[in-house]
C-alpha positions in Angstrom: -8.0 125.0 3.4 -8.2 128.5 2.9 -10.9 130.0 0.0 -8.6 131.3 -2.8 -8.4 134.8 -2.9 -5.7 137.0 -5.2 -3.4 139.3 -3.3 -2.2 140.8 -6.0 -5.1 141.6 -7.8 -5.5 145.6 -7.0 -8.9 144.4 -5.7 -9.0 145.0 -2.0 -9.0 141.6 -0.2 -12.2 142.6 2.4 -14.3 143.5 -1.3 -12.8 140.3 -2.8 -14.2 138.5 0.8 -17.4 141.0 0.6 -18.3 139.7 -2.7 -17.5 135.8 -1.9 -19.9 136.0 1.1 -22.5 138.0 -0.6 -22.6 134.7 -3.0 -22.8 132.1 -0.6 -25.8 134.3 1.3 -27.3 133.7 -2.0 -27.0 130.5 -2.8 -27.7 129.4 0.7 -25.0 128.1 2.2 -25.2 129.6 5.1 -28.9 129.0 5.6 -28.6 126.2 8.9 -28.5 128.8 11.8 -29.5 132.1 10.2 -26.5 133.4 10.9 -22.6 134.3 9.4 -19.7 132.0 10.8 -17.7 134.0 13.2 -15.0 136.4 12.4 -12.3 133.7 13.7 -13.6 131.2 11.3 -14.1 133.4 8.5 -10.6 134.8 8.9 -9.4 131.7 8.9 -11.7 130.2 5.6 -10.6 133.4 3.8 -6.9 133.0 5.3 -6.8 137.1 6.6 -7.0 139.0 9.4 -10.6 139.4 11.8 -10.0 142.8 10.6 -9.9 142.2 7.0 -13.0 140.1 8.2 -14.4 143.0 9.5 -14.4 145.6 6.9 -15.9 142.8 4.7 -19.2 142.6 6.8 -19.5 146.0 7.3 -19.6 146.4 3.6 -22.3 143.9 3.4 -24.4 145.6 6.5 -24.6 148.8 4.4 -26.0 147.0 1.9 -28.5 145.6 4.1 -27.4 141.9 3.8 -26.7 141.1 7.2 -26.9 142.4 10.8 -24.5 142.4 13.9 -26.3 141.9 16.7 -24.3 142.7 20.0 -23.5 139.6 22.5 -25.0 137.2 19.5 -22.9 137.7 16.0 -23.6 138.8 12.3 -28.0 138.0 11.5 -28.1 137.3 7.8 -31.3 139.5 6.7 -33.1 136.5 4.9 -34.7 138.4 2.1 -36.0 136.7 -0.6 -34.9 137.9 -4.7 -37.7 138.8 -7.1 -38.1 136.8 -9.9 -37.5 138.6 -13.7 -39.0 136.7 -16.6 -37.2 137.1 -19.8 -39.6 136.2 -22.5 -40.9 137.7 -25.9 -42.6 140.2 -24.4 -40.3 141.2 -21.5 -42.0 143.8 -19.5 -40.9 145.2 -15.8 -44.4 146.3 -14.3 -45.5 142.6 -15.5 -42.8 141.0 -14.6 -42.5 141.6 -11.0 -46.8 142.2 -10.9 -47.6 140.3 -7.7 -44.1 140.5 -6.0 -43.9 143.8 -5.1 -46.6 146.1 -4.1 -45.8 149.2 -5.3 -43.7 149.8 -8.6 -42.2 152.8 -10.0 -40.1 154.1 -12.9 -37.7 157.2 -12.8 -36.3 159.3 -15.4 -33.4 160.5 -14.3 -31.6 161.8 -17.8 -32.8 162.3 -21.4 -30.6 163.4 -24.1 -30.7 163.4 -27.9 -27.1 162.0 -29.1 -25.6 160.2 -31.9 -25.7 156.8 -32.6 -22.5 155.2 -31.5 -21.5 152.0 -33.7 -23.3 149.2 -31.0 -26.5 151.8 -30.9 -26.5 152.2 -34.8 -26.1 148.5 -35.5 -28.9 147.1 -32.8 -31.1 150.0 -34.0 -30.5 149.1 -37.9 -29.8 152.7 -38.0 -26.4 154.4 -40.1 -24.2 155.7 -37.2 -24.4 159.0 -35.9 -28.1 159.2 -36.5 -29.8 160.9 -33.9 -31.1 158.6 -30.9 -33.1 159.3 -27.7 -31.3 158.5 -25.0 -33.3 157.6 -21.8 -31.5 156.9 -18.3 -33.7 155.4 -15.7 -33.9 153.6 -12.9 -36.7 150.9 -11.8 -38.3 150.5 -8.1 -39.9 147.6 -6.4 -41.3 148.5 -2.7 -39.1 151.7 -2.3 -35.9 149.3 -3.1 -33.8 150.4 -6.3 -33.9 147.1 -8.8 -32.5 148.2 -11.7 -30.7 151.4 -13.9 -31.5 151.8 -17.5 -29.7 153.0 -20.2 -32.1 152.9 -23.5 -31.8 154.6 -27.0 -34.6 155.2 -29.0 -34.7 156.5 -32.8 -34.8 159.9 -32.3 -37.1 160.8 -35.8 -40.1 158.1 -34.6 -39.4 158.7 -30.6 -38.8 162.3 -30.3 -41.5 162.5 -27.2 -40.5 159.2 -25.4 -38.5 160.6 -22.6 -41.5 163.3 -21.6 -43.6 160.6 -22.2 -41.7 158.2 -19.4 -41.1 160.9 -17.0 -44.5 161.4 -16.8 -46.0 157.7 -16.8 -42.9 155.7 -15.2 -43.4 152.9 -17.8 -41.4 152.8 -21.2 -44.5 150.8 -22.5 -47.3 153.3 -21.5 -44.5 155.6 -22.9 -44.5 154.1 -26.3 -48.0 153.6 -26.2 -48.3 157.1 -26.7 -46.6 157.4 -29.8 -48.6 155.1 -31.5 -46.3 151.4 -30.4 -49.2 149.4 -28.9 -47.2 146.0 -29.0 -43.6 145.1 -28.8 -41.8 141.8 -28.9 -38.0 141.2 -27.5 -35.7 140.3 -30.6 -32.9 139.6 -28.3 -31.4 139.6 -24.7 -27.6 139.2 -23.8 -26.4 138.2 -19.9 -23.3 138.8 -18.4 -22.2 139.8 -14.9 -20.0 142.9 -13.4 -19.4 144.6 -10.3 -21.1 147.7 -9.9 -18.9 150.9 -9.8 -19.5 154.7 -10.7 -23.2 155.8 -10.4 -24.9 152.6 -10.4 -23.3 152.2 -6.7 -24.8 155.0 -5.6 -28.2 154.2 -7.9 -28.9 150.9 -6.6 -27.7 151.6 -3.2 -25.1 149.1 -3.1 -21.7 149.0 -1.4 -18.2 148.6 -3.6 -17.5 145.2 -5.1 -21.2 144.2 -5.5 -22.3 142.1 -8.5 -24.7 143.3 -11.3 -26.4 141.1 -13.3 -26.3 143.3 -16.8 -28.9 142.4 -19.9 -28.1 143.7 -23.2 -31.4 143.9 -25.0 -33.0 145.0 -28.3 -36.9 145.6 -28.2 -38.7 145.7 -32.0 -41.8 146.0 -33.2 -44.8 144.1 -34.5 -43.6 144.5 -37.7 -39.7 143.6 -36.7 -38.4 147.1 -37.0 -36.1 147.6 -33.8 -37.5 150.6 -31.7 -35.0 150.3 -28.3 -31.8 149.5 -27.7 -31.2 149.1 -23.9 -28.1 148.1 -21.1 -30.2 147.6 -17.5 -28.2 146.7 -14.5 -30.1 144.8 -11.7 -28.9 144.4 -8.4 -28.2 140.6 -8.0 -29.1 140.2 -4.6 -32.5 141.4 -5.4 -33.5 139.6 -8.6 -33.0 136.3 -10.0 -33.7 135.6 -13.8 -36.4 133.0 -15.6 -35.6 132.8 -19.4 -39.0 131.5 -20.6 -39.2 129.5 -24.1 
């Protein structure tokens, strides 16, 4: 029987196949020979055309998932996810510390702005109070893991942004402005598909997933200091919730 997928969605049907394949690659189901079904039997699984087919593999070869090999068929590029602890002290450099060899932090926008309504009320701040906000993105081995968007209260974290751009670590950042320890108060999970800028960010192809936390970082003393919305690449990390 053919996998369900909805014609009349206004999702193309090769990103709706992309993103069902990208799946099973990660949950191993195509793990016995190393390699995709062929076209013919993943045209017929998906109930579409080998062209339809097509355009969903190429997708997932520009993401660097798999791998047409001429006179052979489509490689899957085994490539094993990182592993994110979220704990009480949630930290990236830590984290990943022993998985990757080289890690790195970008700034790649700062801005002062107004709290809007979510900012204010994670931030325990009245709304429209000026906020540092920090957009970044987060490197493991030259590979893009995750973008950043993080507000901080402007009036306590006026130099954070410099601060980051110049360390690549929003905990060395804070370090400097006096923050030596930080707990995580609370972290949300959902899923989405990546579009707009995180596409291009991540280096990912249209109708891949995202696996999007929601967190608010406070201090020792339980005053919240950073409000932030990271979105990490699901074929590169899987999270650990540790107790």
């Amino acid at each position: 029987m053919a996998k369900s997928i909805e014609r009349r969605s206004g999702v193309a049907l090769w990103r709706q196949i992309a993103d069902r394949m990208r799946l099973a690659i990660n949950d191993g189901e195509y793990d016995g020979t190393g390699m995709m079904p062929s076209e013919a039997a993943l045209a017929q699984e998906f109930g579409v055309n080998r062209h339809t087919v097509r355009s969903a593999l190429a997708s997932l070869a520009d993401e660097g998932m798999v791998r047409a090999v001429q006179g052979i068929g489509t490689l899957i590029e085994r490539r094993d996810r990182l592993t994110f602890p979220i704990s009480r002290r949630t930290r990236f450099s830590q984290g990943l510390g022993g998985q990757a060899k080289e890690l790195e932090g970008r700034l790649l926008a700062q801005a002062i702005e107004p709290a809007s309504p979510p900012v204010a009320k994670a931030l325990a701040l009245a709304i429209g109070t000026d906020c540092v906000r920090l957009d970044t993105v987060s490197i493991a081995d030259g590979k893009p893991i995750s973008v950043a968007t993080s507000h901080f209260p402007a009036e306590r974290f006026a130099g954070v942004g410099d601060n980051y751009a110049r360390t690549g670590s929003i905990t060395k950042a804070l370090a400097e402005l006096g923050i030596a320890d930080y707990v995580r108060r609370s972290t949300e999970i959902s899923a989405a598909h990546a579009e707009g800028d995180d596409l291009r960010l991540l280096k990912l192809s249209p109708g891949a997933i995202l696996l999007v936390t929601t967190a608010v970082n406070a201090d020792v003393e339980g005053r919240p200091i950073q409000y932030s919305r990271s979105r990490f690449a699901a074929d590169r990390v899987k999270f650990f919730v540790q107790s």
